[in-house]
N, C-alpha and C positions, 0 to 999 in steps of 0.2 A: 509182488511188492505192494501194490494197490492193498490187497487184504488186510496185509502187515498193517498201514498206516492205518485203514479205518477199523481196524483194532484197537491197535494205540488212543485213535481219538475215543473211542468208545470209554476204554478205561481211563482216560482223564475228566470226562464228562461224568463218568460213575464216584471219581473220587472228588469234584467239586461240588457233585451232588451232595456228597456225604458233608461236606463241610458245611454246605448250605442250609442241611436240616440239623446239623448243629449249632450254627448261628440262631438260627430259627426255635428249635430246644433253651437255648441262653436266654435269648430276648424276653420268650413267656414263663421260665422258670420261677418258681417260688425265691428260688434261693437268690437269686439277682435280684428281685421287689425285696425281699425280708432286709437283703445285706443293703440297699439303698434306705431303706425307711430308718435302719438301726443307727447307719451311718448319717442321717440326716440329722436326727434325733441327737446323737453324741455333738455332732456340729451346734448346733442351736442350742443346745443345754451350756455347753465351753462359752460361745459368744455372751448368749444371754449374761451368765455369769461377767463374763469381761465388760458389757454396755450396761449393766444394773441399774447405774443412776444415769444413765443416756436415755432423754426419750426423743429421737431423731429419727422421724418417718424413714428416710434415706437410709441413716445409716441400719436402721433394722431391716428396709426392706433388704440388703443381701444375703438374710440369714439363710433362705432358699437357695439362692444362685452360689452361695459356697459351702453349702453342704450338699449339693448335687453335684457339683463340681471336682469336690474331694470326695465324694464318692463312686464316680465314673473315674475317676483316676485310678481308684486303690480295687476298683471289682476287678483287674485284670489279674489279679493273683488269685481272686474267690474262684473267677472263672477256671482260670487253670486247673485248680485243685477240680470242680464243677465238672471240666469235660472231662480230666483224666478218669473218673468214677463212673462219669454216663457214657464211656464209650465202649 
């Protein structure tokens, strides 16, 4: 029974492996940097448009913090598509 179980745990260690160097794959991918810069860009282009005639340090400084914001939001579907292909 002993064999059984450090069995078992072997192949759970093998499959969180697997997850790990696919977390790992995501993180340094082109395509998560490409889809974060695109998505940043779309954010700050819409804003800028919308604050035109606003020149308020404040209210510009969030064009970063909410186009990386909506961007880490919305890469959980890039991603899916992403591992489905790299695995």
């Amino acid at each position: 029974m002993e064999n059984q179980e450090l069995e078992k745990e072997i192949e759970q260690i093998k499959e969180r492996n697997k997850r790990v160097e696919l977390d790992k794959a995501w993180e340094t991918s082109w395509t998560r940097r490409i889809c974060i810069c695109v998505l940043t860009y779309i954010v700050v282009v819409i804003y800028s448009s919308m604050i035109n005639k606003i020149s308020n340090v404040w209210l510009s400084s969030l064009v970063p913090v909410i186009g990386f914001t909506l961007s880490t939001l919305s890469l959980k579907v890039v991603r899916n598509i992403w591992e489905k292909k790299n695995k």
